[in-house]
BABA-693842 format. One record per residue (C-alpha): residue in one letter; x, y, z. Coordinates in steps of 0.2 Angstrom, whole numbers, plus 5000, padded with zeros to 4 digits. Layout:
aXYZ/...
END
This chain:
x581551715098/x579851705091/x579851865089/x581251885079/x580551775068/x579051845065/x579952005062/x581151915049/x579751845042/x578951995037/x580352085031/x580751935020/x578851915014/x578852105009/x580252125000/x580551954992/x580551954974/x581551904958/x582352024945/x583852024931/x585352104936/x585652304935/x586652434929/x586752604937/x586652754922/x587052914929/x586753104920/x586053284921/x585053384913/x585453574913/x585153724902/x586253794886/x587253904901/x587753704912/x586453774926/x585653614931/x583853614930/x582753514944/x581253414942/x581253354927/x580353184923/x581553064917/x580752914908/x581752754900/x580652624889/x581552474886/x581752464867/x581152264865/x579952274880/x578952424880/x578052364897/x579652414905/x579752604912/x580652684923/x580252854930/x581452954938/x581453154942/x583153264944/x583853344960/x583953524960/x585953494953/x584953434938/x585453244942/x584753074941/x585152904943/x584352754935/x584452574939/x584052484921/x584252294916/x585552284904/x584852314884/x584352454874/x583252604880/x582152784876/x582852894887/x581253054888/x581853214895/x579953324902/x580253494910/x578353544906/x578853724902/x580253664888/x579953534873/x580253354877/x582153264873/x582253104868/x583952994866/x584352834865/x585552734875/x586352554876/x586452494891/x587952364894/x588852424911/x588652554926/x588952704917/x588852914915/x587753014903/x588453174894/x587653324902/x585853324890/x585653504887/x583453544886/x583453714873/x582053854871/x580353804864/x581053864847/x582053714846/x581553564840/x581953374849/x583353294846/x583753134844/x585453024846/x586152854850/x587752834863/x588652704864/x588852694883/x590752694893/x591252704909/x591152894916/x591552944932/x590153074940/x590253234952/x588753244964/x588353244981/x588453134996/x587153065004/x587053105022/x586852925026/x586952745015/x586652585020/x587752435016/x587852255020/x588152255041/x588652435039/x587852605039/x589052765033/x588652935040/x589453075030/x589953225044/x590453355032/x588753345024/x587953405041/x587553575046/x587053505063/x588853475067/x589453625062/x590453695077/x590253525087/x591253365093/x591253215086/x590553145101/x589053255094/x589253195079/x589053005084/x587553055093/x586853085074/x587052915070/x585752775068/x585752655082/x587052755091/x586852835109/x588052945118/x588153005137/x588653145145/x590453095147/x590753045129/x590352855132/x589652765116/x588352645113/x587852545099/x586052485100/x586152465119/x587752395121/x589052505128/x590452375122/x590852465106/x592652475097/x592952655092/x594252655079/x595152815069/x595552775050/x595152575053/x596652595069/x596552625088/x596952795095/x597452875109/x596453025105/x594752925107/x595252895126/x596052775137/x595652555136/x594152545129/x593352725137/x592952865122/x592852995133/x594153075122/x592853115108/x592153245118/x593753355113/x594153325095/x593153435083/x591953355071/x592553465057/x594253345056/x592953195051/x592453155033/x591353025038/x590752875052/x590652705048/x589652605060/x589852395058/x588452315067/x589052145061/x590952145056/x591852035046/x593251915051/x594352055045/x593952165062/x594752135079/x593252015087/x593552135100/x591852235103/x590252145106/x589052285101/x589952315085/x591552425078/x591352625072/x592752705062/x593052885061/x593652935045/x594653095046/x594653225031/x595953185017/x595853285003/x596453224987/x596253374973/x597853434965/x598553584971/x598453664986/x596353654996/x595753665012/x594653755023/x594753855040/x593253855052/x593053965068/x591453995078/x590754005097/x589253995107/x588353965125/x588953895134/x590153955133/x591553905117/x592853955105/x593553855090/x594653875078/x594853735065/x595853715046/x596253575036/x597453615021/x597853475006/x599553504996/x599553384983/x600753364970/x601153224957/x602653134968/x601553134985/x599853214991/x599953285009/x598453315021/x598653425038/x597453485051/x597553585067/x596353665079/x595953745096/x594253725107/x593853815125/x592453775132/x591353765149/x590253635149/x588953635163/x587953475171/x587053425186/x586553265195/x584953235206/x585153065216/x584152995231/x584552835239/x583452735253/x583852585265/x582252485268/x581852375279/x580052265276/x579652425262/x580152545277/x581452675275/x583052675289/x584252785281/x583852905267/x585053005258/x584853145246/x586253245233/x586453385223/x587853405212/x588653515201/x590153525187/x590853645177/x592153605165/x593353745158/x594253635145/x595653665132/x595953555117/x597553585104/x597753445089/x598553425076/x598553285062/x599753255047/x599853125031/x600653075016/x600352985004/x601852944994/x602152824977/x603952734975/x603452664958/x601952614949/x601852474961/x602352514979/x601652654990/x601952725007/x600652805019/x601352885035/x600252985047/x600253095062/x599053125077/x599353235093/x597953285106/x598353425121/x597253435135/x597153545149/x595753565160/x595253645175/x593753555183/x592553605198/x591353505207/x590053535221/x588953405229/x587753445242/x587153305255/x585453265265/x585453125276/x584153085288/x583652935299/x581752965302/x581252985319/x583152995323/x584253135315/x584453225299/x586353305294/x586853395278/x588753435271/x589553485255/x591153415246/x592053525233/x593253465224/x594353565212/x595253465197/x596753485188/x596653385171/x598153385159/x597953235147/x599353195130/x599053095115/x600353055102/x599952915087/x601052875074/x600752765059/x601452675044/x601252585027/x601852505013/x600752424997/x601452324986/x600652304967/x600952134958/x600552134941/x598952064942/x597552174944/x596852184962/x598252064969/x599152164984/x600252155002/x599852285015/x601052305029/x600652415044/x601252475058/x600552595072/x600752665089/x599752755100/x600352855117/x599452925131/x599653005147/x598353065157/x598653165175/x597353205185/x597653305205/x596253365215/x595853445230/x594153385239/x593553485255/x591853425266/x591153555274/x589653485288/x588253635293/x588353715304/x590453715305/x591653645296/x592653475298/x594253525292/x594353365283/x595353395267/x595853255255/x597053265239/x597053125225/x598153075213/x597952995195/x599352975185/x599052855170/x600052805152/x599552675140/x600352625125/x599452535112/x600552455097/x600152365081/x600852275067/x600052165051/x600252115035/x598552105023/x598552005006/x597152004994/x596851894979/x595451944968/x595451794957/x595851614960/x595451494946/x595851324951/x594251384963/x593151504954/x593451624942/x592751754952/x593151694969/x594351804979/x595651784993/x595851895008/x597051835023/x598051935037/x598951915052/x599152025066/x599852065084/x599152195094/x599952255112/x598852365124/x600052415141/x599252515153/x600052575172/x598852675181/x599652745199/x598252815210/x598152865226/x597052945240/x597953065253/x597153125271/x597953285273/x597153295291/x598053145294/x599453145281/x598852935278/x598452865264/x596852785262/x597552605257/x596052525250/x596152665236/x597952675233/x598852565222/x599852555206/x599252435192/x600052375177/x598852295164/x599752205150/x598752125136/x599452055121/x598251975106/x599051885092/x597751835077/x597451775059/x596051765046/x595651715031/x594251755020/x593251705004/x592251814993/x591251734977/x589951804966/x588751694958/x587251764949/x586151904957/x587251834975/x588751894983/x589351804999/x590851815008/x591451705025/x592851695034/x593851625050/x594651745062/x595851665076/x596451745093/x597451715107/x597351835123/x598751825135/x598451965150/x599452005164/x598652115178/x599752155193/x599552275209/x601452355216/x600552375232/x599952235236/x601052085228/x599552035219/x599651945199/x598351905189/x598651795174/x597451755159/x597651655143/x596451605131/x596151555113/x594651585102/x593851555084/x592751715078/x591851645061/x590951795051/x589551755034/x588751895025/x587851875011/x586952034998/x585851984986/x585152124971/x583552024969/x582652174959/x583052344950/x582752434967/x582652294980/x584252214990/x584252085003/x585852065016/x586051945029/x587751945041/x588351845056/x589851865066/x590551805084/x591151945095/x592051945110/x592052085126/x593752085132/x593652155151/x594852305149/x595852385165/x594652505173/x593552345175/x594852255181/x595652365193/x594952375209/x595452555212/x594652695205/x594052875209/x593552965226/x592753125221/x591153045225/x591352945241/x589252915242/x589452805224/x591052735224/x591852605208/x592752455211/x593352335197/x593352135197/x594952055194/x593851905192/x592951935177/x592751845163/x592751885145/x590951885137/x590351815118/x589151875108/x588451785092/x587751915082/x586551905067/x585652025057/x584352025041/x584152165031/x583352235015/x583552415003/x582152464994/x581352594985/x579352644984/x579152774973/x580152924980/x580752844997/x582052735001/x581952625015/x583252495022/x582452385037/x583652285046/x582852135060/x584352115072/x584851975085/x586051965099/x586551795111/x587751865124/x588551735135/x589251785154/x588551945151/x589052105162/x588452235170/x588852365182/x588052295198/x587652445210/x587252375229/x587152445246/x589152455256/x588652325271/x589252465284/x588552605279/x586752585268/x586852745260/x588752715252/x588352615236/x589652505225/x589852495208/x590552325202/x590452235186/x589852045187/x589751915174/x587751895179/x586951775164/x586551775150/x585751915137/x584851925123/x584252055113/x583152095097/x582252225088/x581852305072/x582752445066/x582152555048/x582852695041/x581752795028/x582352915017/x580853025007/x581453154998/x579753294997/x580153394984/x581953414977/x582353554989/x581553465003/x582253285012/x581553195026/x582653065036/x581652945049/x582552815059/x581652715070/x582152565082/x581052455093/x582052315102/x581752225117/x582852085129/x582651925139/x583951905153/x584251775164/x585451845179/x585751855195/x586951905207/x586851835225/x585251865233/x584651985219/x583451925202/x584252045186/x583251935175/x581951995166/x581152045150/x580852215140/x580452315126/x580852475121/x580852615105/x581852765098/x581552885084/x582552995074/x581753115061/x582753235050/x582053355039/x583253455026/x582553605017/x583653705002/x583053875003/x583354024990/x585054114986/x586153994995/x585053975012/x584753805020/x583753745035/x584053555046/x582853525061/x583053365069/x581953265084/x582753135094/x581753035105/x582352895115/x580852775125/x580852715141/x581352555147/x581452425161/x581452255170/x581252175185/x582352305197/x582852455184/x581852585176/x582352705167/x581152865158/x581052945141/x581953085135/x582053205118/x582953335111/x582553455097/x584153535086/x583953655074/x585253735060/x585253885047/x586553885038/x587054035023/x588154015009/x589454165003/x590754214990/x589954114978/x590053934988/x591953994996/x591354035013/x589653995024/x589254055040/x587953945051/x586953955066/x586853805076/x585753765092/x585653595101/x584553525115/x583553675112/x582153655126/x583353565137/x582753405139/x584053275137/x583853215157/x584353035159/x583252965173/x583352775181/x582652725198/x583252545204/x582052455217/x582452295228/x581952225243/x583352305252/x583452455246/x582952595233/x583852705222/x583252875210/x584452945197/x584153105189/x585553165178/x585853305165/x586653215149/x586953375139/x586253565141/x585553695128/x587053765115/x587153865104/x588553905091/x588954035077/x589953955066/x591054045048/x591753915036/x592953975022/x593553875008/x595053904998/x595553784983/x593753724982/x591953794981/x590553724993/x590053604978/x591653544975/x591753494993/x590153364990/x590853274975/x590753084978/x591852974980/x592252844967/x590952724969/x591552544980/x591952374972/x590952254978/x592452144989/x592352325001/x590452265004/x590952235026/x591752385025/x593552295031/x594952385030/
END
């Protein structure tokens, strides 16, 4: 705790400060033919204060932005090579300039007075924005995901970590809600798993929002925080899209398009695709049974898995106005996946002094996994501006089969041993709500606004597996079983925003009962659970300078154990490292804060943010010994104490030159745990760091270059340790046809070095884990347009009122 302190501390002494409030004014400077000219020193003097100056310089599109205290200003136009411009502007209100137009050297300077109105203004997004609690990663401005998945997408993200199956992490905590368009989906994966994201393309994404500290708006569900993938939705007149198609090594071939038809009565937004691709890993894995530090039993693997995997989706939407005052929004989702799967694992075992054996399992896998979601909407207007009802209603369906074949074959001869599994699971996950927002409540405050909601939210999910010995023609009964899990969660909030001077802060109350029912056909076994819970939420933004801003935000979250944690049956491919749930686990809570800042220093930009987790009944994957055989280990999850966690997390963007931007992210966080599980001490304290640097360079006649360095530091406590790792990506990207088309190279991972290796060290016994989280690829990718150019593609959205500050939907 001290040293979250410290760190707030020096944040707050840095950046605190006190300033008048600001308007944002908005323009370009281009040439007599509208070609934007880049560079240009932009200077504005206050009028009645002519200490005040602000000094600005143009993108290469020739724009600029200006934060100025509302009053009257010189606005100085300096190319060098051309005569200065000067004009004169009041400043009353966030606003957009005319295009100022800088003529030959024959030409003398003009000057005008505007009277300033509210203009909207093209330009381009940023890659990523910071906002209060939230951090919004814009996909389609990102050569780097060209061609990918939007599991390598996520992997771009600030404080966001993704394995090698598709599981997310938000800084360090693996409980994340992942949600499509603010709802659940079935094509993210099954319970709370995102294993799905490894099969949708990235180029159906318009942006990610990650919510580190969500508002009483959000489920409470998701201790680490909530990310929302926003899907493409174009909204231009006419008919625009775009069709995308590449491959690469390994080996992959996509083909994407998203098409807008959009008229005055309704706008509609489709999308479709197809990937193939053969993903490759490999695992390295030692385990040793010691006895006074000496080894009794030592086992050694070697595995390997090749994936040759086909996705088909499809998505649909419309938008649709009754009247001036009523809207309806229905949307469509379907996934397809088939997959054939192959897996070889090669044993050691040897008992010094004794006996040593080997052997090898195959196992061949047949995948075939459906996703439907359907949802619907209906806004209602009242004549009062900002006052509105939203009801919604959504459901999402999944089936997932998996059959495979598993053979051991012991050297010299073979067993015979054959066995066959069976997996054959559906979930249904359903939703309905009303939202009702007020903006303005006088017998309060003028400017105070009312938000409130209900909703009821049902997740059922029947997974029937089982284990056949076809030697025997028995079932292996401890791994055979069909389990219903039923959970229902019924929940309202209620939320207040007021502004008040250079503050903004909004709190709220979020109530939620849990009733879950978990029941085994097999074994005659119900488990019931029912539980209340009160989830308060504060944030709070304060503009304290023309380019200073301080946030703070606190939320209660809650970790729902979902099925596959509960279900004490689970897969056989490896029988050496076998899962097994806890019906006895209990939900975990997490009291979240965080303190953040956005300034800028000259050219850069950089948005610090001091975070602090308190997690009670914390839980972990527990891996222990079997008590019969020493080199078998189980995987349970335990409620094991208590967790808390820290660090400090700074994102800096520095733009070099106009044609050349930097990103740098970097995290250092550390934990104090006190847990334990029987005999064994998980307590323990650590720190560790991670760094992510982007570098962006705009290159002549339409070329562009994006490297970027992960590197992720090592960590560890008192029985785990796990190494270091990095990876380098590079993209060149060209564009064509005037901005209609690009083509793009693409390569990830390029000196193969994203290896994720732990070792875990007891008394008892000692385990070393080397495995391959992604391998080198490559991709060509062709991009064409049609409705729209390449810069056309990058306007900006209108910009967001302040009561979407926690990004609630």
């Amino acid at each position: 705790m001290k040293k979250l302190l410290t760190l707030l501390m020096v944040v707050l002494n840095f950046f605190f400060g006190f300033g008048q409030e600001k308007s944002q004014v908005k323009g370009k400077v281009q040439d007599p033919n509208g070609v934007g000219i880049e560079l240009v020193e932009v200077i504005a003097r206050s009028s009645s204060n002519k200490e005040v100056e602000v000094v600005e310089y143009t993108l290469e599109t020739g724009e600029f932005e200006l934060s100025l205290e509302n009053g009257t200003y010189d606005l100085t136009f300096d190319n060098t090579l051309d005569p200065k411009k000067s004009i004169q502007i009041i400043v009353e209100q966030n606003t957009t300039l005319p295009p100022v137009v800088l003529e030959s050297a024959t030409n003398t300077p003009k000057r005008d007075e505007l009277k300033i109105s509210d203009i909207n203004l093209v330009a381009r997004k940023k890659l990523i924005t910071q906002e209060v609690g939230k951090t919004v990663y814009n996909v389609a401005q990102d050569p780097l995901t060209k061609g990918k998945t939007v599991a390598d997408a996520l992997g771009n993200v600030p404080s966001v970590g993704v394995d090698a199956d598709g599981s997310v992490t938000l800084r360090g905590s693996s409980n994340v809600k992942v949600l499509i368009n603010g709802k659940p989906s079935s094509m993210v994966g099954v319970g709370n798993a995102t294993s799905g994201l490894s099969s949708l393309p990235a180029d159906m994404v318009e942006s990610v929002e990650v919510i580190t500290s969500a508002s009483a708006k959000y489920d409470a569900d998701g201790e680490g925080g909530v990310i929302n993938i926003v899907l493409k939705k174009n909204n231009k007149e006419g008919i625009n899209g775009s069709v995308e198609a590449g491959g690469g090594y390994q080996p992959k071939a996509f083909v994407n398009t998203q098409l807008g038809v959009n008229t005055k009565a309704a706008n509609w937004n489709f999308g479709a695709g197809f990937r193939h691709e053969e993903p490759l890993l490999g695992v390295r894995y030692t385990a040793q049974a010691l006895d006074q530090g000496q080894i009794t039993e030592k086992l050694s693997q070697n595995s390997t898995r090749l994936k040759n995997r086909n996705t088909l989706y499809a998505t649909a939407g419309v938008d649709f106005s009754i009247d001036t005052l009523n809207t309806v929004n229905f949307t469509l989702g379907m996934k397809n996946l088939w997959a054939n799967n192959y897996r070889d694992i090669h044993f050691s075992s040897e008992t010094p002094g004794v006996s040593t054996s080997s052997w090898m399992r195959n196992e061949a896998e047949d995948e075939d996994n459906n996703a439907i979601d359907f949802g619907l909407s209906l806004t209602h207007l009242t004549q009062k501006k900002g006052e509105k009802i939203t009801f919604s209603a959504n459901s999402a369906f999944m089936n997932a089969q998996l059959n495979s074949d598993i053979t051991e074959t012991v050297s010299p001869r073979s067993t015979g041993e054959a066995i066959y599994t069976s997996s054959d699971e559906k979930q249904y996950n359903g939703q309905v709500s009303v939202d009702y927002i007020n903006p303005q409540l006088p017998f309060i405050s003028k400017t105070f606004k009312l938000e409130t909601g209900a909703k009821y939210d049902q997740m059922l999910n029947n997974t029937d597996f089982s284990v056949l010995n076809l030697a025997t023609n028995a079932y292996l009964s401890d791994f055979t079983n069909d389990v219903i899990y039923d959970q229902k969660v019924a929940s309202g909030y209620v939320m207040g925003t007021e502004t008040f001077g250079k503050w903004t802060t909004s709190g709220g109350l979020r109530v939620e009962n849990t009733d879950i029912d978990l029941s085994y056909q097999n074994s005659d076994t119900n488990i019931h659970k029912n539980y209340t819970n009160f989830f308060p939420s504060l944030q709070a933004l304060y503009n304290q300078s023309d380019k200073t801003q301080l946030r703070f935000a606190y939320s209660k979250r809650i970790n729902r154990p979902f099925a596959r944690f509960l279900s004490p049956f689970n897969s056989y491919s490896d029988n050496k490292n076998i899962f097994v749930g806890n019906p006895d686990l209990d939900p975990t809570y997490t009291h979240s804060f965080e303190v953040g800042a956005q300034t800028k220093i000259g050219k850069a930009t950089l948005s610090p943010v001091v975070f602090y987790r308190n997690t009670q009944d914390f839980i972990s994957v527990i891996y222990l010994p079997d008590s019969v055989d020493p080199t078998v280990f189980v995987a349970t999850p335990r409620n094991i104490g208590v967790n808390q966690s820290y660090g400090l997390e700074n994102t800096i963007n520095f733009p070099l030159t106009s044609k050349w931007n930097t990103i740098t992210t970097f995290t250092v966080f550390g934990y104090s745990r006190d847990a334990s599980y029987l005999n064994f001490d998980f307590s323990g304290n650590g720190i560790s760091a991670n760094l992510t640097h982007r570098s962006n360079l705009k290159l002549p006649n339409g070329w562009d270059l994006t490297a970027r360095y992960m590197f992720n530091g090592p960590d560890r406590d008192n029985t785990n340790q796990r190494k270091s790792f990095s990876s380098f990506d590079l993209a060149v990207n060209k564009e064509l046809l005037n901005g209609k088309a690009s083509i793009g190279l693409n390569a990830q991972n390029i000196f193969n070095t994203m290896y994720r290796s732990f070792e875990v060290t007891t008394p008892t016994f000692y385990r070393d884990v080397h495995m391959q989280m992604k391998n080198r690829q490559i991709d060509l990718v062709f991009v064409y347009r049609f409705g729209q150019t390449s810069k056309q593609k990058n306007q900006a959205p209108k910009k967001p009122a302040m009561e979407d500050m926690d990004g609630g939907f």
